[in-house]
One Martini backbone bead per residue (centre of mass of N, CA, C, O) as a GRO file, in nm:
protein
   82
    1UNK     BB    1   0.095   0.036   0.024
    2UNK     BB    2   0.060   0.397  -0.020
    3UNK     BB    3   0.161   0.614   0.110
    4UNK     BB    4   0.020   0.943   0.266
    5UNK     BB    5   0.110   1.286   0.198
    6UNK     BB    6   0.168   1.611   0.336
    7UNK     BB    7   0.097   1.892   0.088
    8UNK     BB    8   0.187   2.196   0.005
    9UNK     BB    9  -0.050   2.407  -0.203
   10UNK     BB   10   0.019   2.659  -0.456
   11UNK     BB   11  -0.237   2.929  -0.536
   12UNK     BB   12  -0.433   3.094  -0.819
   13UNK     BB   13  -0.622   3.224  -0.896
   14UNK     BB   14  -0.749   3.375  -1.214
   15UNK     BB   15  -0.794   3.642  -1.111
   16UNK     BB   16  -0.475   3.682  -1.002
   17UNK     BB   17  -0.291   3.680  -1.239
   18UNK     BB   18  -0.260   3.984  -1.341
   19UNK     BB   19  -0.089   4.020  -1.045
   20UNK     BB   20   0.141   3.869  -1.108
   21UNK     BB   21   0.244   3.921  -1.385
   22UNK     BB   22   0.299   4.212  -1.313
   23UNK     BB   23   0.532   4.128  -1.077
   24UNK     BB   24   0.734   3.979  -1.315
   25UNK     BB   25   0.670   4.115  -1.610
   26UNK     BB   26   0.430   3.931  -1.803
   27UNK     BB   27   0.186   4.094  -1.900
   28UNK     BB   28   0.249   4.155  -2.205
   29UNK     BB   29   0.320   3.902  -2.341
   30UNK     BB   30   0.012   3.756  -2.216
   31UNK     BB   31  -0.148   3.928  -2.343
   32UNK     BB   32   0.023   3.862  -2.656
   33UNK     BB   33   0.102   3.582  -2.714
   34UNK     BB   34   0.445   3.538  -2.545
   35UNK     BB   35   0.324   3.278  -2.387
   36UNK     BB   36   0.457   2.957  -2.329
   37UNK     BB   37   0.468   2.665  -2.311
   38UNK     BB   38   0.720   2.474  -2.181
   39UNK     BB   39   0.634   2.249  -2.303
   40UNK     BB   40   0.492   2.238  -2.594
   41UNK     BB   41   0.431   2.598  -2.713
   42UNK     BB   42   0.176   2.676  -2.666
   43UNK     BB   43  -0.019   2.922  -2.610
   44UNK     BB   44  -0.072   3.095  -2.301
   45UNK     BB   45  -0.393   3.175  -2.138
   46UNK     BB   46  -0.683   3.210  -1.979
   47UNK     BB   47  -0.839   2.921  -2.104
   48UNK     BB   48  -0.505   2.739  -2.063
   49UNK     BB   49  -0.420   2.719  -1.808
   50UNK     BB   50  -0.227   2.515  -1.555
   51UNK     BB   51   0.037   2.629  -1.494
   52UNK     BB   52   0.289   2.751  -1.222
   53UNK     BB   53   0.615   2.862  -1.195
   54UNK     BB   54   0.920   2.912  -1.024
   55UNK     BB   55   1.188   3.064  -1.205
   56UNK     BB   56   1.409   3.280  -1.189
   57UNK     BB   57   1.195   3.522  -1.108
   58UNK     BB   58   1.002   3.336  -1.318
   59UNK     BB   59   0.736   3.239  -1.506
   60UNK     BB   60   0.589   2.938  -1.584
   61UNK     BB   61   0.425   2.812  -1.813
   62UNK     BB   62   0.149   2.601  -1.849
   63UNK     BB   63  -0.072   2.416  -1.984
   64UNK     BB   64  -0.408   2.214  -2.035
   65UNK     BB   65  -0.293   1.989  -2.117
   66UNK     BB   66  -0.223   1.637  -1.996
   67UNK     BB   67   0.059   1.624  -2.071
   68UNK     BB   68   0.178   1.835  -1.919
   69UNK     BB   69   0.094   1.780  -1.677
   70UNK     BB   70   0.240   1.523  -1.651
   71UNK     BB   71   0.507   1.607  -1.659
   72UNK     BB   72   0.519   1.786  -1.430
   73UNK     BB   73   0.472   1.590  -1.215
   74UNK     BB   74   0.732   1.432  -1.269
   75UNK     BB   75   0.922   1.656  -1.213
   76UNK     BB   76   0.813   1.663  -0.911
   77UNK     BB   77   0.906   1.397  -0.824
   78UNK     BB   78   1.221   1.403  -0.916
   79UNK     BB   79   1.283   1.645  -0.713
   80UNK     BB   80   1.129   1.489  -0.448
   81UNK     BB   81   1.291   1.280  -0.454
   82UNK     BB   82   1.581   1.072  -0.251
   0.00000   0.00000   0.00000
């Protein structure tokens, strides 16, 4: 049997991401269409945002198909397992 851990997870509801996006100076490039999934590279909207993840001060967002949230996913257990 699999143990379960608690894990906290954080989170921007979708209504506060262009402040989000502001703080990181990423709002203009998200507006017109210059901000790509990290894993696929369509372009990332308010319609298909995905994740949110801060890397180097930086805002990465993936995109809501199925194939990268599994990526991301597995990024994150890679990262965190010992």
């Amino acid at each position: 049997m699999m143990s379960v851990e608690d894990k906290e997870i954080k989170a921007v509801h979708i209504t506060d991401l262009e402040k989000l996006l502001q703080k990181y100076e990423q709002s203009d490039d998200f507006n017109n269409g210059q901000i790509k999934c990290h894993i696929c590279s369509d372009t990332v909207s308010m319609n298909n945002v995905g994740s949110i993840q801060l890397l180097d001060n930086r805002l990465r967002l993936t995109c809501n198909k199925i194939a990268c949230y599994d990526q991301i996913v597995k990024q994150s257990i890679s990262i965190n397992s010992p």
